[in-house]
Backbone as ProteinMPNN parsed JSONL, in Angstrom:
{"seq_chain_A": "XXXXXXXXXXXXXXXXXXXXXXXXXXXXXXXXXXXXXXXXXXXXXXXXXXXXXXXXXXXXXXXXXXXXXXXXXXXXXXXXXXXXXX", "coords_chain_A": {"N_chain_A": [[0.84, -1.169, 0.0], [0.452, 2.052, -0.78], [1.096, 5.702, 0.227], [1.225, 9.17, 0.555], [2.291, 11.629, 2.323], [2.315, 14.898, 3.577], [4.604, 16.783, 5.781], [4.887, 18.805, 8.088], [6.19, 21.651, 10.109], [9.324, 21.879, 11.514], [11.522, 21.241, 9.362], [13.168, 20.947, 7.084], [16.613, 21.729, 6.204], [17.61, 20.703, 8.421], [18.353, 17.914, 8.282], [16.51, 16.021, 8.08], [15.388, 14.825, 5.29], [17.749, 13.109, 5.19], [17.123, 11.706, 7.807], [14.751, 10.253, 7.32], [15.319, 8.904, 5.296], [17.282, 6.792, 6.4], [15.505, 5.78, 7.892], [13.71, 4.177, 6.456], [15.538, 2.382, 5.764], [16.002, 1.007, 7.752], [13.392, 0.147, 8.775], [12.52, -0.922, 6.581], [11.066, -0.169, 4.411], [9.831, 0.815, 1.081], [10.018, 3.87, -1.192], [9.836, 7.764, -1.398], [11.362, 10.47, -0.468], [11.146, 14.489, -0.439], [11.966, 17.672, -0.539], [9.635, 20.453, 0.049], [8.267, 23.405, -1.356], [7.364, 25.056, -0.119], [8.483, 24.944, 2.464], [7.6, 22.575, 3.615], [8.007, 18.778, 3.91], [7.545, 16.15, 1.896], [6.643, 13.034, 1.862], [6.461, 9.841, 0.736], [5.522, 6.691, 0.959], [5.845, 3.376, 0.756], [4.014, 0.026, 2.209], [3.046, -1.827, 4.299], [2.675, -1.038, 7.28], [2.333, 1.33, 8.054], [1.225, 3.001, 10.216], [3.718, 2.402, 11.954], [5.491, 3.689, 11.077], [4.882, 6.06, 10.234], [4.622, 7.068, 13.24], [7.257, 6.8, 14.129], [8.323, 8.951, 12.598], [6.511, 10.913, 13.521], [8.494, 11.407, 15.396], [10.767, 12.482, 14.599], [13.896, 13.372, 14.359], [17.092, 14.684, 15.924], [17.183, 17.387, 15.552], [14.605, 18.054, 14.421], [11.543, 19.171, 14.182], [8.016, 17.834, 13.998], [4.904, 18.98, 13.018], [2.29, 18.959, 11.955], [1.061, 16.517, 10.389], [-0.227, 15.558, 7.219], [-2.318, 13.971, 5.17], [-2.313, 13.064, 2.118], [-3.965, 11.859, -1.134], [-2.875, 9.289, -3.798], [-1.642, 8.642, -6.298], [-1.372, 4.707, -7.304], [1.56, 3.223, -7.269], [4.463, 1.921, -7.963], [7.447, 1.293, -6.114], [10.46, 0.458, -5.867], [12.55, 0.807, -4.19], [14.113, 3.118, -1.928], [14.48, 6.756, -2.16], [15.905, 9.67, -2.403], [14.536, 12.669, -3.416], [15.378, 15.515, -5.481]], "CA_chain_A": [[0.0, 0.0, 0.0], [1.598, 3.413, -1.007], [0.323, 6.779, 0.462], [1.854, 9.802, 0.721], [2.308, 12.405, 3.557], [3.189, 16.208, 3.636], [5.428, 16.707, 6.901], [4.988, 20.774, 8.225], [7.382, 21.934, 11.097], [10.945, 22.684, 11.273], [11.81, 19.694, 8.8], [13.849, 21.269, 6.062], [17.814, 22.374, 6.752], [17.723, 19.847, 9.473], [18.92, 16.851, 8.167], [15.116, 15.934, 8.016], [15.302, 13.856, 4.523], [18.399, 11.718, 5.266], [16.29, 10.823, 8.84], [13.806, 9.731, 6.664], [16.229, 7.712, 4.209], [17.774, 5.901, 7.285], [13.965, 5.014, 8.705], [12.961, 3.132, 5.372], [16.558, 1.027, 5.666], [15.996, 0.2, 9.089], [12.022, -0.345, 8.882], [12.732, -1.581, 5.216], [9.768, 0.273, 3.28], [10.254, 1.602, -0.285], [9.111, 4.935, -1.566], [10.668, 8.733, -1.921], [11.19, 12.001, 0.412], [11.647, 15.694, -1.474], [11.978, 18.985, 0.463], [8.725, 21.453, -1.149], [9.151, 25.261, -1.982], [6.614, 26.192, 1.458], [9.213, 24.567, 3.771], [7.158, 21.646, 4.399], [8.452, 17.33, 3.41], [6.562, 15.253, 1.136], [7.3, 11.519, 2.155], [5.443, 8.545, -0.168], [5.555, 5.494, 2.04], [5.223, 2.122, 0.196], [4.378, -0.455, 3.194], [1.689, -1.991, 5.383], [3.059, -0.798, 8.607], [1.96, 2.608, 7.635], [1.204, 3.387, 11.288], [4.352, 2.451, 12.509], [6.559, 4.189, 10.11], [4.485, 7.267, 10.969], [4.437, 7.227, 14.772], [8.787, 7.193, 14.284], [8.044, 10.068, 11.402], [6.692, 12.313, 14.214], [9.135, 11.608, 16.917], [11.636, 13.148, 14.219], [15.489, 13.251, 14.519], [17.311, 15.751, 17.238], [17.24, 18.533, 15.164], [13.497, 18.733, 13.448], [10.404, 19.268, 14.937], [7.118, 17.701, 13.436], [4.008, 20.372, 14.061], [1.733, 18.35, 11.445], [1.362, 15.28, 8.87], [-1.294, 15.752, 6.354], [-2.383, 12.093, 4.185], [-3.043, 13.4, 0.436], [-3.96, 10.561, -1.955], [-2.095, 9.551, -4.28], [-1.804, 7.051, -7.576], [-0.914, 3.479, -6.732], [2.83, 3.395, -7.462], [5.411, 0.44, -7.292], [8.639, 1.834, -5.837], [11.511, -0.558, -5.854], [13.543, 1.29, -3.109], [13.92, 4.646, -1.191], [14.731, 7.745, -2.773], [15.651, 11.162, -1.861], [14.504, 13.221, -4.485], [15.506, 16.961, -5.22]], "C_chain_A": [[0.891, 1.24, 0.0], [0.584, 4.192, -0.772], [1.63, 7.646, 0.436], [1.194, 11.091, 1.295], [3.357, 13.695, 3.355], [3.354, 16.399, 5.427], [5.385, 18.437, 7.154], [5.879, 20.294, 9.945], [8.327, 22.338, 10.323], [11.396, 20.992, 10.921], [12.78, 20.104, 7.853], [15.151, 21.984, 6.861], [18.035, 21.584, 8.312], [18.059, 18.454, 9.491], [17.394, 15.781, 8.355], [15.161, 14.598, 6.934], [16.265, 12.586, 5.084], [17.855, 10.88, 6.724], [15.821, 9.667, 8.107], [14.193, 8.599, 5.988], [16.681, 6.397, 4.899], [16.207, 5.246, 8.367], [14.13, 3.874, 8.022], [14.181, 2.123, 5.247], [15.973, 0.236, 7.001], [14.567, -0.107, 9.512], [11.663, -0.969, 7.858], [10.96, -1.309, 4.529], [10.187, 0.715, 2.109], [9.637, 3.076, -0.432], [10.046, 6.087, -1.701], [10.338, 10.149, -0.705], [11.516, 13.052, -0.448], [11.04, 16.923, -0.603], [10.652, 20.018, -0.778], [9.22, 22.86, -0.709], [8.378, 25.436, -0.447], [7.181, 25.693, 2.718], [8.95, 23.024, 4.64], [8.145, 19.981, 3.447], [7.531, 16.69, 2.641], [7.118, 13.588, 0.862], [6.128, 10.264, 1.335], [6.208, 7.463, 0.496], [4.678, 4.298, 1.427], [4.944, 0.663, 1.256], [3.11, -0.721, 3.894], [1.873, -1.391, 6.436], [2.977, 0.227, 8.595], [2.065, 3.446, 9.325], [2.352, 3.736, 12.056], [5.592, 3.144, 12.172], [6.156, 5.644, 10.582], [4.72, 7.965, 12.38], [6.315, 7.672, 15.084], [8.844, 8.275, 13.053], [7.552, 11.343, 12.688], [7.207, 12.713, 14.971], [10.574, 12.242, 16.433], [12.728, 12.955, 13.927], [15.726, 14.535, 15.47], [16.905, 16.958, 17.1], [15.675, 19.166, 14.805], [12.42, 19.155, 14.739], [8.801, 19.213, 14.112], [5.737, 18.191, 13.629], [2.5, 18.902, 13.483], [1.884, 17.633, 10.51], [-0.211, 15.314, 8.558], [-0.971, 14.247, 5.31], [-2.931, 12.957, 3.063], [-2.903, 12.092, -0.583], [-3.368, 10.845, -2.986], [-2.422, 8.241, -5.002], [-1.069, 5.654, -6.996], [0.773, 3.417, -7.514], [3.711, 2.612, -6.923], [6.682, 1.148, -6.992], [9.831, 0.501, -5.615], [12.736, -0.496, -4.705], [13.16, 2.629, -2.658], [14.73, 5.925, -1.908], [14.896, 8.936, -2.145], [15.595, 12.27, -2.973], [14.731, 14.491, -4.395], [14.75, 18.0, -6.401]], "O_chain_A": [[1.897, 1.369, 0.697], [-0.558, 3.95, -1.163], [2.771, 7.192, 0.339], [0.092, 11.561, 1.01], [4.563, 13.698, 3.109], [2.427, 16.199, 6.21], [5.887, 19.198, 6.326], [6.064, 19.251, 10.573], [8.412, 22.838, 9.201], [11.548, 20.006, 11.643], [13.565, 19.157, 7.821], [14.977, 22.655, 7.879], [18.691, 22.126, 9.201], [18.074, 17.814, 10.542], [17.57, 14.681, 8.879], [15.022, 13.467, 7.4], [15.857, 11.457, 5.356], [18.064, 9.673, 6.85], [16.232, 8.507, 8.155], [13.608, 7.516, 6.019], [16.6, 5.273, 4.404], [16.153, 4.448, 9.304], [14.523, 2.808, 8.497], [13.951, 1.058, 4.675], [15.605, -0.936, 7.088], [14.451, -0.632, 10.62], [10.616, -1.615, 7.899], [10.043, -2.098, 4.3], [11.335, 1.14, 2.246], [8.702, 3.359, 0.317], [11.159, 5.749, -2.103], [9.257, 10.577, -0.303], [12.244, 12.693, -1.374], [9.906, 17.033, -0.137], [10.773, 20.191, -1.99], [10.155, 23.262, -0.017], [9.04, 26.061, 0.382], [6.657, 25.868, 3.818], [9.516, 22.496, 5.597], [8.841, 20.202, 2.456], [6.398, 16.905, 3.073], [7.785, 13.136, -0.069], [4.963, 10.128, 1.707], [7.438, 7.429, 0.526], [3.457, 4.14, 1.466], [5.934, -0.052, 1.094], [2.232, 0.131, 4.028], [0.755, -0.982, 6.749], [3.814, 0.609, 9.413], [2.876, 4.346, 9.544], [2.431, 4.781, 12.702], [6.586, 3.163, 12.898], [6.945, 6.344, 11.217], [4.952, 9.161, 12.562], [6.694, 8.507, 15.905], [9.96, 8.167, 12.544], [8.104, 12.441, 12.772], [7.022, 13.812, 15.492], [11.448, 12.529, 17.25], [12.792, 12.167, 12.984], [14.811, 15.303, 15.767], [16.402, 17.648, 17.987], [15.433, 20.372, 14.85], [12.645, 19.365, 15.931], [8.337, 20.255, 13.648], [5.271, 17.702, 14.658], [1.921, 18.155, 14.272], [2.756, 17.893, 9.681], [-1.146, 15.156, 9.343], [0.063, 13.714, 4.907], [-4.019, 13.515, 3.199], [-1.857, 11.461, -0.742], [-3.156, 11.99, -3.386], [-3.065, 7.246, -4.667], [-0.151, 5.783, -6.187], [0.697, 3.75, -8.696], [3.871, 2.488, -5.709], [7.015, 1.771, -8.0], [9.432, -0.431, -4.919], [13.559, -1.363, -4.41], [12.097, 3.181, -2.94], [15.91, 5.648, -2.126], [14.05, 9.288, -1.323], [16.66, 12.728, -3.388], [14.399, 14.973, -3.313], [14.802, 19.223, -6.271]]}, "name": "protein", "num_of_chains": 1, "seq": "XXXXXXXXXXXXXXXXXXXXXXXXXXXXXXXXXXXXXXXXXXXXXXXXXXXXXXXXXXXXXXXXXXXXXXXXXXXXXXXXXXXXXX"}
């Protein structure tokens, strides 16, 4: 199941994506992170464990701080690995 999630807070210039990069090795999901122009993350999360990938998505890394996560739907999409897109 693939969804994807816009990330608001202090997520960008914080080492925010490569968190993200080192989740999906160590929770082993596929999918893609990419910093947007209004400051906020846009994370596509390929993975049943949706919940649990989330719940360590708002607890962050030292530096960020996650205010809100917004679910926007999204086309069904096979990802083969994790991506950090720019």
């Amino acid at each position: 199941m693939s969804k994807k999630y816009i990330i608001y807070g202090r997520v960008q210039g914080v080492g925010f994506r490569y968190f993200i990069f080192e989740l999906a090795a160590k929770l082993r999901f596929n999918g893609s992170v990419k910093n947007l122009s209004d400051g906020s993350v846009e994370v596509v999360i390929e993975s049943s464990r949706q919940e649990e990938i989330l719940k360590e998505i708002k607890k962050g890394n030292f530096f960020s701080s996650v205010d809100e996560i917004k679910e926007i739907e999204t086309t069904k999409t096979t990802y083969e690995d994790f991506k950090i897109l720019y």
